[in-house]
VOTILO-385641 format. One record per residue (C-alpha): x, y, z; chain; residue in one letter. Coordinates in steps of 0.05 Angstrom, whole numbers, plus 5000, padded with zeros to 4 digits. Example, Ala and Ser with C-alpha at 12.3 -4.5 7.8 and 13.67 -1.06 7.14 Angstrom:
BEGIN
[rec [5246; 4910; 5156]; A; A]
[rec [5273; 4979; 5143]; A; S]
END
This chain:
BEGIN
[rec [5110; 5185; 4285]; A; X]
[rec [5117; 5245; 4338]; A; X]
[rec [5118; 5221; 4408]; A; X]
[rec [5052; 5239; 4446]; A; X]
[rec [5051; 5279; 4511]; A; X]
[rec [5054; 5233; 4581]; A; X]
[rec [4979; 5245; 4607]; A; X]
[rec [4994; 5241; 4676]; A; X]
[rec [5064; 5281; 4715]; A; X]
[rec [5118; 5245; 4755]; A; X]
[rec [5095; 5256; 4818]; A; X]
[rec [5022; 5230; 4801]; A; X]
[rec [5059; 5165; 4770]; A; X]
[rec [5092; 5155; 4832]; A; X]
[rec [5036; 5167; 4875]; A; X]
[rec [4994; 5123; 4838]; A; X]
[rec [5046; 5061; 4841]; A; X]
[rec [5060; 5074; 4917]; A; X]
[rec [4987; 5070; 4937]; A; X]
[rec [4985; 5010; 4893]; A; X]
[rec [5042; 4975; 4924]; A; X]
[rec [5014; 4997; 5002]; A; X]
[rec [4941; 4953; 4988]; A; X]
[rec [4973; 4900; 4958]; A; X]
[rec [5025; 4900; 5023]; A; X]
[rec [4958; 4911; 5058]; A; X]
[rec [4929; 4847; 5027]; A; X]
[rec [4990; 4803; 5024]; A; X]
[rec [4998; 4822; 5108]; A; X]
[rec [4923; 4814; 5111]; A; X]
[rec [4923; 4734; 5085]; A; X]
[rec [4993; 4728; 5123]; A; X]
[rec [4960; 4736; 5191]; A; X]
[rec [4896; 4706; 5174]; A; X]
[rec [4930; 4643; 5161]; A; X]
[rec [4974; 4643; 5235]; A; X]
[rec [4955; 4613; 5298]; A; X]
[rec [4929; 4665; 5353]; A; X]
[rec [4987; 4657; 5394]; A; X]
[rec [5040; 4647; 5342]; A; X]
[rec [5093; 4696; 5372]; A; X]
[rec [5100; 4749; 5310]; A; X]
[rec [5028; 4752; 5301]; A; X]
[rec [5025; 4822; 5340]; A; X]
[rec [5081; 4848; 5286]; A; X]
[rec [5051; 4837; 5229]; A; X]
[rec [4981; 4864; 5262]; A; X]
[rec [5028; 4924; 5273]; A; X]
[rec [5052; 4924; 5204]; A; X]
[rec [4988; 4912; 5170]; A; X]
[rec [4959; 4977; 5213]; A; X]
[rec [5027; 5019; 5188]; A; X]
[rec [5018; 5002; 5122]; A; X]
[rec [4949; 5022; 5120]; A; X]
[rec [4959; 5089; 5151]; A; X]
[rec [5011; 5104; 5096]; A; X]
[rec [4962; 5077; 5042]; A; X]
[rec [4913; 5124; 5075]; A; X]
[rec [4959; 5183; 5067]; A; X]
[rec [4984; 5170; 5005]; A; X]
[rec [4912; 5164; 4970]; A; X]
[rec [4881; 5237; 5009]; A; X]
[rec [4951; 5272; 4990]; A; X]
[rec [4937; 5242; 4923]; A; X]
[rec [4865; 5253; 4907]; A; X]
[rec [4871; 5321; 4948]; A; X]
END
Protein backbone atom coordinates (compact mmCIF):
# COMPACT_ATOMS: atom_id res chain seq x y z
CA UNK A 1 0.00 0.00 0.00
CA UNK A 2 1.88 3.36 -1.03
CA UNK A 3 2.08 5.81 1.79
CA UNK A 4 -0.27 8.88 1.18
CA UNK A 5 0.95 12.48 1.22
CA UNK A 6 0.79 14.38 4.92
CA UNK A 7 -2.18 16.97 4.17
CA UNK A 8 -0.99 19.54 6.31
CA UNK A 9 3.27 20.89 6.55
CA UNK A 10 5.38 20.92 9.73
CA UNK A 11 5.05 24.18 10.58
CA UNK A 12 1.11 24.10 10.33
CA UNK A 13 1.31 20.81 12.67
CA UNK A 14 3.13 22.66 15.08
CA UNK A 15 1.16 25.66 14.97
CA UNK A 16 -1.88 23.85 15.32
CA UNK A 17 -0.70 21.79 18.57
CA UNK A 18 0.84 25.03 20.17
CA UNK A 19 -2.42 27.01 19.93
CA UNK A 20 -4.01 23.92 21.24
CA UNK A 21 -1.80 23.53 24.17
CA UNK A 22 -2.00 27.72 24.96
CA UNK A 23 -6.33 27.39 25.47
CA UNK A 24 -6.10 24.50 27.26
CA UNK A 25 -3.19 26.35 29.61
CA UNK A 26 -5.75 29.16 29.19
CA UNK A 27 -8.55 26.96 30.68
CA UNK A 28 -6.61 24.91 33.17
CA UNK A 29 -5.18 28.73 34.64
CA UNK A 30 -8.73 29.91 34.10
CA UNK A 31 -10.48 27.13 36.75
CA UNK A 32 -7.08 27.42 38.85
CA UNK A 33 -7.88 31.00 39.85
CA UNK A 34 -11.51 30.70 39.83
CA UNK A 35 -11.26 28.27 42.52
CA UNK A 36 -8.63 30.62 44.96
CA UNK A 37 -9.53 32.97 47.57
CA UNK A 38 -9.28 36.81 46.55
CA UNK A 39 -6.47 37.44 48.63
CA UNK A 40 -4.69 34.17 48.36
CA UNK A 41 -1.08 35.57 47.77
CA UNK A 42 -0.26 33.98 44.11
CA UNK A 43 -3.56 34.85 42.89
CA UNK A 44 -2.05 38.05 40.95
CA UNK A 45 0.55 35.37 39.21
CA UNK A 46 -1.49 33.25 37.80
CA UNK A 47 -3.89 36.38 36.69
CA UNK A 48 -0.52 37.35 35.06
CA UNK A 49 0.01 34.05 33.61
CA UNK A 50 -3.42 33.41 32.40
CA UNK A 51 -3.18 37.11 30.49
CA UNK A 52 0.53 35.83 29.01
CA UNK A 53 -0.74 32.83 27.90
CA UNK A 54 -3.53 34.32 26.16
CA UNK A 55 -1.55 36.86 24.33
CA UNK A 56 0.63 34.00 22.94
CA UNK A 57 -2.55 31.97 22.04
CA UNK A 58 -3.61 35.19 20.36
CA UNK A 59 -0.47 35.34 18.31
CA UNK A 60 -0.07 32.06 17.57
CA UNK A 61 -3.76 31.63 16.01
CA UNK A 62 -3.45 35.35 13.66
CA UNK A 63 0.23 34.15 12.60
CA UNK A 64 -1.52 30.92 11.92
CA UNK A 65 -4.72 31.67 10.12
CA UNK A 66 -2.81 34.73 8.48
Amino acid sequence: MPQSESRYDFLSVVLHWLAASAIFAQLATAWFMHGTQPDAPNRELYFSLHLIIGTISFLLIVFWTG
